[in-house]
Backbone of each chain as ProteinMPNN parsed JSONL, in Angstrom:
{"seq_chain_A": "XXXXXXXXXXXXXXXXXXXXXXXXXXXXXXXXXXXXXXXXXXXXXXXXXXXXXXXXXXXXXXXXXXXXXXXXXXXXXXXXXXXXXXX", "coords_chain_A": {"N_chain_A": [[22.713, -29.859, 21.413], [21.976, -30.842, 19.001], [20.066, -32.206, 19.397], [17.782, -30.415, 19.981], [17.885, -28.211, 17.609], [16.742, -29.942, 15.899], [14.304, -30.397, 16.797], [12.891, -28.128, 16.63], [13.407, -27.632, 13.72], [11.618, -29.762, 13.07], [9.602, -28.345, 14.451], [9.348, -26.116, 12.417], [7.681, -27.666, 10.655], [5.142, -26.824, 11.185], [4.411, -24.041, 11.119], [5.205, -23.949, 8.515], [3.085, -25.844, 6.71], [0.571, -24.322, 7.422], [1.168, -22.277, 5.976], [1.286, -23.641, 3.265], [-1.419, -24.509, 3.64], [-2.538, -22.146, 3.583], [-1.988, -20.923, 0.776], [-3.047, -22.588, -1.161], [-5.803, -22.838, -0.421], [-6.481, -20.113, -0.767], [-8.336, -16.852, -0.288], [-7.832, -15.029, -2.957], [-5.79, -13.881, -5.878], [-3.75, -12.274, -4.643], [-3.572, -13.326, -1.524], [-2.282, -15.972, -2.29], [-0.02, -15.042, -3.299], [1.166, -13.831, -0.973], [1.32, -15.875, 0.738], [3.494, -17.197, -0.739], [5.202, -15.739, -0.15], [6.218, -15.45, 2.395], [6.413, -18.349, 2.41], [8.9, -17.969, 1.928], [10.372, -16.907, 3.661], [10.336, -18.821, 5.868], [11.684, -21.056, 4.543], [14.336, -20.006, 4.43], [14.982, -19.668, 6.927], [14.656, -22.385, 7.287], [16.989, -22.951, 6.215], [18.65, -22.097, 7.724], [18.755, -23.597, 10.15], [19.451, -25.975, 9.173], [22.091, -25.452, 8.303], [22.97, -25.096, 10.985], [22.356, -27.893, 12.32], [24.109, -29.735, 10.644], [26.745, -28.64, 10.634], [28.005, -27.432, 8.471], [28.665, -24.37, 6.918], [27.925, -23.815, 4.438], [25.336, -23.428, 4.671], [24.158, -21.466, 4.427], [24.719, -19.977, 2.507], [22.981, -20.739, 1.016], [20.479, -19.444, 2.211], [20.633, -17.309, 1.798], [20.884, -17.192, -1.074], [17.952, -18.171, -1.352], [16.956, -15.971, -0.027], [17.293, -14.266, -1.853], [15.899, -15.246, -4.557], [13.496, -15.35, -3.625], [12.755, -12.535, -3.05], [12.916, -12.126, -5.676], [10.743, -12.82, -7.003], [8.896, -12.677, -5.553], [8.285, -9.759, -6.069], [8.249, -9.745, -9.041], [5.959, -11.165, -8.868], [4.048, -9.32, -7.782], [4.178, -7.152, -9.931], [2.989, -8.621, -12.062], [0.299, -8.854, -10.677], [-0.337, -6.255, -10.481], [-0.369, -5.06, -13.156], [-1.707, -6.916, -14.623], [-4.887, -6.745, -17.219], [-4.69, -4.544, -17.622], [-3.391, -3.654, -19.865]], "CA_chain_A": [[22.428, -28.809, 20.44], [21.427, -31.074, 17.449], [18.55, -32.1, 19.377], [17.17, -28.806, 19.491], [17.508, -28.312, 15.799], [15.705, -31.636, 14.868], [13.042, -30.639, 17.494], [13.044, -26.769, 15.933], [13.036, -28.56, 12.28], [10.12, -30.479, 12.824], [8.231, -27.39, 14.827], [8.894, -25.239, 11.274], [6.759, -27.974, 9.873], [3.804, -26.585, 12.06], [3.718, -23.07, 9.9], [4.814, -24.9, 6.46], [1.527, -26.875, 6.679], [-0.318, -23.444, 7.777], [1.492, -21.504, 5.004], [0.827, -24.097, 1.974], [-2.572, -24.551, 2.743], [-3.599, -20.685, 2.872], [-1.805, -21.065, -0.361], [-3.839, -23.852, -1.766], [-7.685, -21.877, -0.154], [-6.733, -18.482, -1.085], [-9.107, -16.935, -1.49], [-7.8, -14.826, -4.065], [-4.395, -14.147, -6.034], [-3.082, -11.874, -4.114], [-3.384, -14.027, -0.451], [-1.372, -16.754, -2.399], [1.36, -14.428, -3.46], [1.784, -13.505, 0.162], [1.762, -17.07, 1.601], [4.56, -17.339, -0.953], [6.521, -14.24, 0.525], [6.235, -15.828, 3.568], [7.376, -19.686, 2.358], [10.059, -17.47, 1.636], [11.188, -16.829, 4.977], [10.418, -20.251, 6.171], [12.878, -21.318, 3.309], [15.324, -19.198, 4.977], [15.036, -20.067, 8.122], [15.337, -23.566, 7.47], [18.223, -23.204, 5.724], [19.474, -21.982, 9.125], [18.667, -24.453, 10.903], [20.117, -27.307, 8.276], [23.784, -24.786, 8.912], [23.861, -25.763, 12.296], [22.502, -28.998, 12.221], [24.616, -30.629, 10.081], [27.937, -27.537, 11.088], [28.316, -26.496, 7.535], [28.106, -23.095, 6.765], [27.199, -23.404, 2.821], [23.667, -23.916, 4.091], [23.686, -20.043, 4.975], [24.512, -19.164, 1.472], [21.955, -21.102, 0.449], [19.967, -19.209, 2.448], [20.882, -16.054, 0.941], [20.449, -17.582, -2.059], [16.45, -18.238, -1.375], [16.083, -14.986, -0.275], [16.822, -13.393, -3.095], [15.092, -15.06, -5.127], [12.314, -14.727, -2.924], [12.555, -10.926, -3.267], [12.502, -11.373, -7.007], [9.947, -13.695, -7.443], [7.513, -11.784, -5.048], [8.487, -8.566, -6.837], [7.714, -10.07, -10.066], [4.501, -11.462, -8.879], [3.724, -7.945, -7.553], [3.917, -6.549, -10.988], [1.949, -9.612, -12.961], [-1.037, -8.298, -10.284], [-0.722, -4.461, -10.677], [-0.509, -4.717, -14.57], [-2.639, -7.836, -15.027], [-5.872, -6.595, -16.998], [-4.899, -2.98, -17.963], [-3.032, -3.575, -21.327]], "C_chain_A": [[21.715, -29.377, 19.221], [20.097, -31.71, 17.864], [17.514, -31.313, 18.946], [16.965, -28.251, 18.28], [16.766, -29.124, 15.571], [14.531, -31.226, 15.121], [12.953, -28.555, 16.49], [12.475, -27.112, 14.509], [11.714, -29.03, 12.084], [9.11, -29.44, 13.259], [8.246, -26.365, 13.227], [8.142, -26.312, 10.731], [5.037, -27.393, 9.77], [3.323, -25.605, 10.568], [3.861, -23.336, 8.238], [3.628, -24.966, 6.033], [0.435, -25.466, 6.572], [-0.124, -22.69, 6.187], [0.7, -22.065, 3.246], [-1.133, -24.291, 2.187], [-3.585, -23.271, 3.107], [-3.19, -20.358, 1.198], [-2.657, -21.751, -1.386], [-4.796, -23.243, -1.803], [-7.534, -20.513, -0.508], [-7.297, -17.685, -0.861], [-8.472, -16.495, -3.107], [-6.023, -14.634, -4.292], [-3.358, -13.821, -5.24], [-2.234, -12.258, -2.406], [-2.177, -15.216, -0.829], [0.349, -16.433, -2.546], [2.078, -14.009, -2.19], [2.06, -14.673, 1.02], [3.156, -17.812, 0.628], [5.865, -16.753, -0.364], [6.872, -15.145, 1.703], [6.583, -17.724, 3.522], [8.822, -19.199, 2.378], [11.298, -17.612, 2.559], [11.244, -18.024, 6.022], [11.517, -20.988, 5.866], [14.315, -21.334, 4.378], [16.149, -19.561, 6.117], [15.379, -21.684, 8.512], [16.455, -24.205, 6.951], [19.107, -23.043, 7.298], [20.289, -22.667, 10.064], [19.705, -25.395, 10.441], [21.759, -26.31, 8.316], [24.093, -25.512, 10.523], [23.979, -27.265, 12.591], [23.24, -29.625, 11.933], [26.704, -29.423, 10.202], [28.615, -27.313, 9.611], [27.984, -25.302, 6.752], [27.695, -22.661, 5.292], [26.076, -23.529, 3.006], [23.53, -22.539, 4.107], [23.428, -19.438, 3.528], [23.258, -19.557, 1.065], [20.506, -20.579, 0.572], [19.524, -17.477, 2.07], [20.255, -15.965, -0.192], [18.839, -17.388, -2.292], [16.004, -17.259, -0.742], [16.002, -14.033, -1.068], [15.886, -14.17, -4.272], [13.688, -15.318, -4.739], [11.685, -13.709, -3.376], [12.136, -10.84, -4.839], [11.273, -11.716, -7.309], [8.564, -12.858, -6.635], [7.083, -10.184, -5.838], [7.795, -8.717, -8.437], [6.093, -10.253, -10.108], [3.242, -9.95, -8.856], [3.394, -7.396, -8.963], [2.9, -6.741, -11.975], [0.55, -8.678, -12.125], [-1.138, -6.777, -10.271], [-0.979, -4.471, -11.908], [-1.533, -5.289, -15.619], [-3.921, -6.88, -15.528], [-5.731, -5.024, -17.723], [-4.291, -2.767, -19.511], [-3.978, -3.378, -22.397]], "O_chain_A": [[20.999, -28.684, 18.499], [19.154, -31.821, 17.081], [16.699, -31.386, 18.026], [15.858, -27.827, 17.948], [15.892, -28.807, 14.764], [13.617, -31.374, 14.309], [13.119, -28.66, 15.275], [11.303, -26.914, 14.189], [10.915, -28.769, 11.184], [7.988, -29.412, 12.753], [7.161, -25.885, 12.899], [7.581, -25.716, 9.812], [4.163, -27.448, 8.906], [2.598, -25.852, 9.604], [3.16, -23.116, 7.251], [3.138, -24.288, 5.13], [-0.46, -25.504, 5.728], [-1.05, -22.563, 5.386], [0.012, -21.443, 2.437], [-1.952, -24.239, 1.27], [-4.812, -23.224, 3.025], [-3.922, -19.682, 0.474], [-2.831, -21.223, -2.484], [-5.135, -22.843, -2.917], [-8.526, -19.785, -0.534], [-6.646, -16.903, -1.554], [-8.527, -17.195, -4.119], [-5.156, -14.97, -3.485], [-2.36, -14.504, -5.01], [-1.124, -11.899, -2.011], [-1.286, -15.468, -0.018], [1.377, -17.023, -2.214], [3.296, -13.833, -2.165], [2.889, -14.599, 1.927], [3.778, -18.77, 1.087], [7.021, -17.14, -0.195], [8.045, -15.51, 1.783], [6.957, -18.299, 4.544], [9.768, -19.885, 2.767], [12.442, -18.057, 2.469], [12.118, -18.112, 6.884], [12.243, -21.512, 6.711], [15.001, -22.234, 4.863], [17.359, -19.71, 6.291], [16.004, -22.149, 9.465], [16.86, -25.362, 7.053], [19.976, -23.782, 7.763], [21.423, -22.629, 10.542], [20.701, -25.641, 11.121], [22.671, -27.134, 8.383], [25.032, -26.159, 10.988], [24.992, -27.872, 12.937], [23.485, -30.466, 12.798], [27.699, -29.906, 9.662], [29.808, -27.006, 9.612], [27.034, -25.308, 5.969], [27.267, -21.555, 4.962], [25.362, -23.739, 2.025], [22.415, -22.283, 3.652], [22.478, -18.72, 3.215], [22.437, -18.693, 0.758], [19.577, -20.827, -0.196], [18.492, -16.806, 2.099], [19.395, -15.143, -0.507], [18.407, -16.65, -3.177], [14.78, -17.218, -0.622], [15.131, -13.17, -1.172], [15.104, -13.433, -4.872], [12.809, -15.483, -5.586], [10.575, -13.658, -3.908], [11.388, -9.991, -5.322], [10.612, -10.887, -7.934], [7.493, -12.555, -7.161], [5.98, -9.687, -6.068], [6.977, -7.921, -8.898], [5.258, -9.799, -10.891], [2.219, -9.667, -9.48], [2.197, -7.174, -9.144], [2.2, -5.92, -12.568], [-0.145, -7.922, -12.805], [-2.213, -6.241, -10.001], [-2.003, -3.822, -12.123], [-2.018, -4.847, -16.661], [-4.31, -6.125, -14.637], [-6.682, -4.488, -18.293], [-4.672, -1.848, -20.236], [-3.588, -3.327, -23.564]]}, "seq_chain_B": "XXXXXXXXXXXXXXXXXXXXXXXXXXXXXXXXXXXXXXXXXXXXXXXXXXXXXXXXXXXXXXXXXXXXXXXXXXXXXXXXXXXXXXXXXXXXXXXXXXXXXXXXXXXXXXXXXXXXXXXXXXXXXX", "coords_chain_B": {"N_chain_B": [[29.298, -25.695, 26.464], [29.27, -22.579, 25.05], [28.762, -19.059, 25.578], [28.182, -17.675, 23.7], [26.788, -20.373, 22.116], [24.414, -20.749, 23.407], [23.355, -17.989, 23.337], [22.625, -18.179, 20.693], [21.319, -20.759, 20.699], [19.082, -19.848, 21.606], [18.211, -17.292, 20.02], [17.613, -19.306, 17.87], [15.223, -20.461, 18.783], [13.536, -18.237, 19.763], [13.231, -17.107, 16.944], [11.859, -19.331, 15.534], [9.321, -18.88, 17.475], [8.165, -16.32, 16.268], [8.008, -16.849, 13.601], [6.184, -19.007, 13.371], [4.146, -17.559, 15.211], [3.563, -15.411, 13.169], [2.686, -17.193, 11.069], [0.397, -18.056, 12.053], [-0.952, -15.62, 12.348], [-1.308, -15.661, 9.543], [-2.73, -17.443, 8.914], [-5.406, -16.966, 10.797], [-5.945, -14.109, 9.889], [-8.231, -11.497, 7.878], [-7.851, -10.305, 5.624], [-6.286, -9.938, 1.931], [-4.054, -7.582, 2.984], [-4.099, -7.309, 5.718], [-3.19, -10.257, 6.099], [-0.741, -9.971, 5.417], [0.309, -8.06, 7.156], [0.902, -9.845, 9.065], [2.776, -11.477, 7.508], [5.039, -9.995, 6.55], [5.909, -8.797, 8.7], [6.269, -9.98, 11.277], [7.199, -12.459, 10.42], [9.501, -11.557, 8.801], [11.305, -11.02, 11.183], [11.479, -13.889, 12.247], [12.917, -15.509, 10.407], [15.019, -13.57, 10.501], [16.129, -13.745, 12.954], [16.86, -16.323, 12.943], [18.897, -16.686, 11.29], [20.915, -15.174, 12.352], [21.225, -16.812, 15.02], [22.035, -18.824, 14.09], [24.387, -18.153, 13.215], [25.642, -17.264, 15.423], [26.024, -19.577, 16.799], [27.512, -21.233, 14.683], [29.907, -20.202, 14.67], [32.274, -18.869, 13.181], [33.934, -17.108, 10.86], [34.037, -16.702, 7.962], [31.054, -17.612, 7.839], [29.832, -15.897, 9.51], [29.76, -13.642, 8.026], [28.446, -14.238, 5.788], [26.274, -14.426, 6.798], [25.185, -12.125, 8.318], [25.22, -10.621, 5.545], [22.76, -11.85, 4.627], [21.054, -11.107, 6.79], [20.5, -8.63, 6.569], [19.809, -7.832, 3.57], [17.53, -9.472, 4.468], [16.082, -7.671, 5.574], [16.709, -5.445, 3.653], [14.973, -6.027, 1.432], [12.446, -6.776, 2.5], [10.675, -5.315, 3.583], [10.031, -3.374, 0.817], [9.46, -5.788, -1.117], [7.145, -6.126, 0.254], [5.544, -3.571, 0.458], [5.27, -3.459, -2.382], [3.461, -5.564, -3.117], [1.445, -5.294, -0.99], [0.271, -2.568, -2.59], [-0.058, -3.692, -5.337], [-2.465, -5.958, -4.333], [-4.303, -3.657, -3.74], [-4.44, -2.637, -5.642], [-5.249, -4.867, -7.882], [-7.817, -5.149, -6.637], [-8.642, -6.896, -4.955], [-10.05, -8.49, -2.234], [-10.823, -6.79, 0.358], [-11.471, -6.233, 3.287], [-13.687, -3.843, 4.711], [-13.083, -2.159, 3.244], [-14.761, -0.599, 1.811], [-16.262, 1.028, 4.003], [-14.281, 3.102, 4.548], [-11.969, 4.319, 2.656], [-8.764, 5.672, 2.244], [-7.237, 5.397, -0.152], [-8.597, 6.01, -2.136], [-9.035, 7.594, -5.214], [-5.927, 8.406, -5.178], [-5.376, 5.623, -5.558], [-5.402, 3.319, -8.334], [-7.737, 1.449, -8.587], [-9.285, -2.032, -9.495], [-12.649, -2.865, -9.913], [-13.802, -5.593, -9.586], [-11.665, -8.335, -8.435], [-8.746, -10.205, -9.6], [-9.049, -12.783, -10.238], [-11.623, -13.196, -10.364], [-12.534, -11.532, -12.764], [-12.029, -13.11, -14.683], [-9.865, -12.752, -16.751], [-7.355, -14.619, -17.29], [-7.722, -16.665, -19.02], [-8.436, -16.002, -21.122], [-6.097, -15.302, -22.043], [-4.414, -17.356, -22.713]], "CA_chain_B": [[28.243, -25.003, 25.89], [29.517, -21.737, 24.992], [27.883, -18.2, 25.901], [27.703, -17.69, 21.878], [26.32, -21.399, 21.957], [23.579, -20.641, 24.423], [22.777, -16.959, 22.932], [22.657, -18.894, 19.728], [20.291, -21.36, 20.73], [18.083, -18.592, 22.256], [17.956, -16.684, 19.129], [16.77, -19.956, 17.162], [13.902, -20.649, 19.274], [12.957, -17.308, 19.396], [12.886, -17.114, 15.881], [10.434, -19.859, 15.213], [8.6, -18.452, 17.917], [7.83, -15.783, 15.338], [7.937, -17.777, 12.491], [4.775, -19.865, 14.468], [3.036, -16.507, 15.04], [3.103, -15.167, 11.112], [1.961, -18.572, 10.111], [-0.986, -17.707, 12.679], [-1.936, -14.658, 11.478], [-1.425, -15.9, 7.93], [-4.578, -18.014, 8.545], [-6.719, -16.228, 10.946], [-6.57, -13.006, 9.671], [-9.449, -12.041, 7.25], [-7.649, -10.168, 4.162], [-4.483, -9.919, 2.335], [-3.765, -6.9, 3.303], [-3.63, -8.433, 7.116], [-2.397, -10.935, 6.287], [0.287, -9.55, 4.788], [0.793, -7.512, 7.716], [1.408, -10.925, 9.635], [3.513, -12.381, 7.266], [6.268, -9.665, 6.152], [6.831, -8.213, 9.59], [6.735, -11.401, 12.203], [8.492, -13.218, 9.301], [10.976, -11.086, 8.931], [11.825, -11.149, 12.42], [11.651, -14.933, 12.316], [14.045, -15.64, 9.585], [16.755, -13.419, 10.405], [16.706, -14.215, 14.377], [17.197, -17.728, 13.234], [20.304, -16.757, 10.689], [21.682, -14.68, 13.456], [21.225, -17.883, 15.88], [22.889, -19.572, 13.503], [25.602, -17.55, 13.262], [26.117, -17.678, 16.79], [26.521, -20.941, 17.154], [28.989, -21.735, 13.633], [30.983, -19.069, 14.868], [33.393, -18.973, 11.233], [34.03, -15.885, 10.116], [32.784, -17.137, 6.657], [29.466, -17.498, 8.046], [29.31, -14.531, 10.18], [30.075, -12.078, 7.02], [27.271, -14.781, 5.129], [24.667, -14.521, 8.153], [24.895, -10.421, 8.077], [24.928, -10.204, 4.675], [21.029, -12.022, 5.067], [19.887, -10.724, 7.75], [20.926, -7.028, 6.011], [19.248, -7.771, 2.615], [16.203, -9.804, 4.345], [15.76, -6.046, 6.317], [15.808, -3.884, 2.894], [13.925, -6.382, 0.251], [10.982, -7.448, 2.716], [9.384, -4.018, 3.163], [10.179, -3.221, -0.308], [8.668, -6.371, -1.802], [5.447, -6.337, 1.101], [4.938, -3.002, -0.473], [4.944, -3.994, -3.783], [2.414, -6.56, -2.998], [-0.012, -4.492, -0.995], [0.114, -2.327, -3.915], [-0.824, -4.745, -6.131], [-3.324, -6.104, -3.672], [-5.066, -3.07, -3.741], [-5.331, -2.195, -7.244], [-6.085, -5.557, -8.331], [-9.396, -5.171, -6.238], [-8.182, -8.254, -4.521], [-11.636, -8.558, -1.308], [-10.397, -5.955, 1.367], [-12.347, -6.056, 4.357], [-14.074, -2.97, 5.444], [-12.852, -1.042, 2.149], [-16.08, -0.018, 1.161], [-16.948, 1.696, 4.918], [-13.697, 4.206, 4.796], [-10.871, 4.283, 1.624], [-8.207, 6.654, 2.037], [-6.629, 5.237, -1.423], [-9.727, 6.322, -3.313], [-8.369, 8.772, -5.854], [-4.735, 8.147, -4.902], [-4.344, 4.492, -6.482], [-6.615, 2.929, -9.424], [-8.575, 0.585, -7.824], [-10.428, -2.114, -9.936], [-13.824, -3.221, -9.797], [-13.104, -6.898, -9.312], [-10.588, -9.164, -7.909], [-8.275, -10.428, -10.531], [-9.83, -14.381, -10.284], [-13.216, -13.315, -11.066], [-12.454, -10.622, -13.908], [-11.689, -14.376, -16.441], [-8.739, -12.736, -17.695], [-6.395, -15.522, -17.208], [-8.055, -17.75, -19.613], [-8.414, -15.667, -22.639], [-4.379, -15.165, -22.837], [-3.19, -18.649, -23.105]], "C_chain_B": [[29.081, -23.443, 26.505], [28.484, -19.987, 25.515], [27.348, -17.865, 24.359], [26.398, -18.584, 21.956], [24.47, -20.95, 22.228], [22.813, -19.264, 23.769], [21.99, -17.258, 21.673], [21.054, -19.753, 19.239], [18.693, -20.65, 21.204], [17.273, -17.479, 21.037], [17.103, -17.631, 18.032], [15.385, -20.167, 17.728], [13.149, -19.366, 19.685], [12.367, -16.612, 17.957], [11.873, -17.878, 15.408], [9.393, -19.767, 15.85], [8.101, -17.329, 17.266], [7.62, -16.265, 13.968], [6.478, -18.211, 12.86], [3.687, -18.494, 14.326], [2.567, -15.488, 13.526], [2.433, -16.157, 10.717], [0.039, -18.275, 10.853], [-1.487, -16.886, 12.061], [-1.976, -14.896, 9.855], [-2.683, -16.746, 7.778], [-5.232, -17.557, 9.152], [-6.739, -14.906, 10.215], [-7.441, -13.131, 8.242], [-9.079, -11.639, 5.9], [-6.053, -10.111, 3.477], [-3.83, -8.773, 2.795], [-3.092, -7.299, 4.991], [-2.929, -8.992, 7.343], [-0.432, -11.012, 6.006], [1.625, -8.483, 5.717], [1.657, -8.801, 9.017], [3.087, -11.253, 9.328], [5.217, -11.597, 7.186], [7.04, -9.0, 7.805], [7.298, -9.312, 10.884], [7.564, -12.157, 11.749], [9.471, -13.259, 9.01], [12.486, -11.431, 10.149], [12.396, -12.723, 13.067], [12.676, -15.449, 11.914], [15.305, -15.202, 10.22], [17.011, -13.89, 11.913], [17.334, -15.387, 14.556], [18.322, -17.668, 12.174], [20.988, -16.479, 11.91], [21.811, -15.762, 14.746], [22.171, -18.643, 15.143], [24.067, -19.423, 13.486], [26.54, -17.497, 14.562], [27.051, -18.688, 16.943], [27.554, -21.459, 15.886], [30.041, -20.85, 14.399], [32.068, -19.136, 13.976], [33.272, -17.602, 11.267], [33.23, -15.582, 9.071], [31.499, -16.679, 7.011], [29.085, -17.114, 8.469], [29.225, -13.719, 9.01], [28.364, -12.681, 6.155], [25.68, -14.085, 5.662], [24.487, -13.183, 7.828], [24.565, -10.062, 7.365], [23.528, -10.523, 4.175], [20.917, -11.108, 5.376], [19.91, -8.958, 7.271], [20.242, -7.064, 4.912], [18.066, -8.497, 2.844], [15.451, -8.47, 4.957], [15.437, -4.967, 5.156], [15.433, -4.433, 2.384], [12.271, -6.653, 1.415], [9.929, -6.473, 2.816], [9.186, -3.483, 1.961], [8.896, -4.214, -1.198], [6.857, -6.279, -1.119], [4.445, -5.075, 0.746], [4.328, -2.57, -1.273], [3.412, -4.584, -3.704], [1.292, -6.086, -2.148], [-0.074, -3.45, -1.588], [-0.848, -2.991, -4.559], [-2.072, -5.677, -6.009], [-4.422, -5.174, -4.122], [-5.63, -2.303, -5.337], [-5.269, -3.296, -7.819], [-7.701, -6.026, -7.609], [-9.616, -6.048, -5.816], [-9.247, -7.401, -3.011], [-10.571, -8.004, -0.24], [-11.464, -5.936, 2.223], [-12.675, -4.326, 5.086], [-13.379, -1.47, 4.39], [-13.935, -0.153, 1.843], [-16.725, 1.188, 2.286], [-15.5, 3.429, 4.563], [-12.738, 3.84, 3.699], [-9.865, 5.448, 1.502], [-7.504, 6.607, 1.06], [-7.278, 5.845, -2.054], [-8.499, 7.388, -4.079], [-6.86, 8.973, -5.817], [-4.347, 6.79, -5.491], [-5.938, 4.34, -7.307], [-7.065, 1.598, -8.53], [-9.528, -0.46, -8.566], [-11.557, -3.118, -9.462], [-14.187, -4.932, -8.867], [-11.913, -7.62, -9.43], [-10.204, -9.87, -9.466], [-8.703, -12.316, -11.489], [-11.141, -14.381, -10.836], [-13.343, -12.068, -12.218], [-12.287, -11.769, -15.8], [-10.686, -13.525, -17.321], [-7.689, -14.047, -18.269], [-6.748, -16.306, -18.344], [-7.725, -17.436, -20.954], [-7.071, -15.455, -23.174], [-3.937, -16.354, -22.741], [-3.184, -18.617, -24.177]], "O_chain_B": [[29.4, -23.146, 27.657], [27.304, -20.206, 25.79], [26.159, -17.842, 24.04], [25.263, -18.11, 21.913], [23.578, -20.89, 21.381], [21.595, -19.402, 23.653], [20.883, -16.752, 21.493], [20.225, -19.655, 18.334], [17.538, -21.053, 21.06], [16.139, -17.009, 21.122], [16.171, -17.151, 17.386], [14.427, -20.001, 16.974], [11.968, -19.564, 19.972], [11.405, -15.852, 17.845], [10.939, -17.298, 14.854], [8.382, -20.287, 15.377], [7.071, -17.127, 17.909], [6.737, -15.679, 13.343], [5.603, -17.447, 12.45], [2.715, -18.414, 13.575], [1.483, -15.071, 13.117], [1.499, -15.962, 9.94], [-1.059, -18.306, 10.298], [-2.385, -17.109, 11.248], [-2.704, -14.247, 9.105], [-3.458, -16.765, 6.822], [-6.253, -17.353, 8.495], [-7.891, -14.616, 9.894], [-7.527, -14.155, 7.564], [-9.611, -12.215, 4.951], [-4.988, -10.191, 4.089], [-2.677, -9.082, 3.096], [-1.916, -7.503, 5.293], [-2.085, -8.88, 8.232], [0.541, -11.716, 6.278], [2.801, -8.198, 5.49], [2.704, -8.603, 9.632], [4.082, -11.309, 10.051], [6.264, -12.145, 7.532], [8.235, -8.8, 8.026], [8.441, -9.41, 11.328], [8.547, -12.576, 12.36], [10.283, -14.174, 8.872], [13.669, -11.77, 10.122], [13.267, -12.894, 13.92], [13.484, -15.905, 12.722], [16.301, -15.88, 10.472], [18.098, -14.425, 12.13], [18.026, -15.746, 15.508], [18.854, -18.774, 12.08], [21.597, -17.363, 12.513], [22.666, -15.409, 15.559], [23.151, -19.09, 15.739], [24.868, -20.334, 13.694], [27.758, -17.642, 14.667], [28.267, -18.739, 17.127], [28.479, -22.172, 16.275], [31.167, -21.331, 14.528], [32.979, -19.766, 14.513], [32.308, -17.08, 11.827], [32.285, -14.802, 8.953], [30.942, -15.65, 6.627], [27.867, -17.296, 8.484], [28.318, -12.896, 9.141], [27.404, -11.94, 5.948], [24.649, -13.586, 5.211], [23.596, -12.959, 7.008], [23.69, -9.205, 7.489], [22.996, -9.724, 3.404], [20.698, -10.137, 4.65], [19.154, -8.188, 7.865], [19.654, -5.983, 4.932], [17.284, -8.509, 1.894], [14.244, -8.324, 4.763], [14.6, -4.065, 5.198], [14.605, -3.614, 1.984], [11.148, -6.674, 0.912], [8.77, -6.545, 2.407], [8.059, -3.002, 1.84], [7.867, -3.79, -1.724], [5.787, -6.339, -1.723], [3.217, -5.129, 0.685], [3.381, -1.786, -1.327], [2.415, -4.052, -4.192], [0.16, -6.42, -2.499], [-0.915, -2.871, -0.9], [-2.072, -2.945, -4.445], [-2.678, -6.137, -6.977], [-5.373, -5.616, -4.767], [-6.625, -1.765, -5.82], [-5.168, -2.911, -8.983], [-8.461, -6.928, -7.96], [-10.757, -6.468, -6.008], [-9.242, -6.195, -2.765], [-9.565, -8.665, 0.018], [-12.52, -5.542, 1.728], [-11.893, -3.785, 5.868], [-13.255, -0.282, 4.687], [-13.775, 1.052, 1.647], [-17.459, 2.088, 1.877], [-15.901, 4.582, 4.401], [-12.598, 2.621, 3.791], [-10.125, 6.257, 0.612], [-6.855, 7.643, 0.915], [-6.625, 6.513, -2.855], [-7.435, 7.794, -3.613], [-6.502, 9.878, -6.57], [-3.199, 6.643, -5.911], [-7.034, 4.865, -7.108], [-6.263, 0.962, -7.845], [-10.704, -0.105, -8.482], [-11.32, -4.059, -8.705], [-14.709, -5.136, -7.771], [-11.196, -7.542, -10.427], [-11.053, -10.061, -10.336], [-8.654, -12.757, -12.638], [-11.676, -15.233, -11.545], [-14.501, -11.731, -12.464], [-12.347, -11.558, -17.011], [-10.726, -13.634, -18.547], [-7.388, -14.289, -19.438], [-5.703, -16.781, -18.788], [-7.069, -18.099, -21.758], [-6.804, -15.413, -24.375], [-2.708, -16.367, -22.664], [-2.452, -19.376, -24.812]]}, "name": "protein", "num_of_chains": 2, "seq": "XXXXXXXXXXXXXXXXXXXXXXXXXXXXXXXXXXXXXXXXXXXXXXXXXXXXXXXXXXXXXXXXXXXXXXXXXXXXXXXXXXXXXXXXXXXXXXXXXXXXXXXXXXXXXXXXXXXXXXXXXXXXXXXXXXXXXXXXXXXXXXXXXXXXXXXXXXXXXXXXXXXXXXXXXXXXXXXXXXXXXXXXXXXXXXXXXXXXXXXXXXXXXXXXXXXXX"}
């Protein structure tokens, strides 16, 4: 079983790599704010993983944890680009 | 190896098998809108398949009530926030592909002119 995690572990590196560098090329703000949304759930997911791996279940909260503030942080961003510009 | 175990492990590698395909469409597709459609709904699906794998396999109580209480709040914030953000997409005038041929926003959201990077706001408020 903890193979399978390690080997799992290392395949989320695949979309990491994909994720940070549509983050990095953008083009514009709004593509980066969504390859954040989406580290988000990466995050998440590898909190998952690091629960079973290692068989303690505080990684889950942790995983809780990073998706809320996921949610806020995308939410926030959301707002900076609707409001940006109109004041 | 348990039937949990086994369902468990089934659910993680199905999960980054979605995980894998958001990250795809997060770079081929061509706008954010697209991409956006990649990321919040394959993503979604990614994440929680791989709490719920998880959960499987701890089998705790604890970390069953933990795991649910995810995979239940990554279900109502991600359409909520993906929303938000094609929203905000679209009325910061952020490069939409194929906006210009058909717009059923027109007149329904404010829409501006240029993308928020090439408008040089950012600079003049520090």
């Amino acid at each position: 079983m903890s193979t399978l995690t390690l080997v799992l572990l290392a395949t989320l590196l695949l979309p990491l790599a994909v994720t940070v560098a549509r983050m990095l090329k953008g083009p514009g703000m709004a593509d980066r704010f969504v390859a954040l949304d989406m580290l988000t759930g990466i995050a998440v997911a590898a909190a998952a993983l690091t629960a079973v791996l290692t068989g303690r279940r505080e990684f889950l909260d942790v995983g809780l944890g990073l998706a809320v503030f996921g949610f806020v942080g995308t939410t926030a961003l959301a707002a900076f680009l609707t409001r940006k510009g109109k004041a | 190896m348990s039937i949990a175990e086994i369902a468990g492990a089934f659910f993680l590698v199905v999960g980054m098998f979605f995980i894998g395909v958001a990250a795809l469409g997060l770079l081929r597709f061509r706008d954010a809108l697209q991409r956006m459609h990649a990321s919040t709904k394959a993503g979604t699906l990614g994440s929680g398949l791989s709490v719920l794998g998880a959960v499987l396999i701890l089998a705790e109580p604890g970390a069953t009530a933990i795991g649910l209480v995810t995979v239940a709040f990554l279900l109502l914030t991600v359409p909520i926030a993906g929303h938000l953000l094609g929203r905000a997409a679209y009325m910061s005038g952020a490069e939409l592909s194929d906006v210009n041929k058909r717009d059923e926003l027109k007149g329904v959201l404010e829409r501006e002119e240029q993308p928020l990077e090439r408008r040089g706001g950012l600079e003049e408020q520090r």
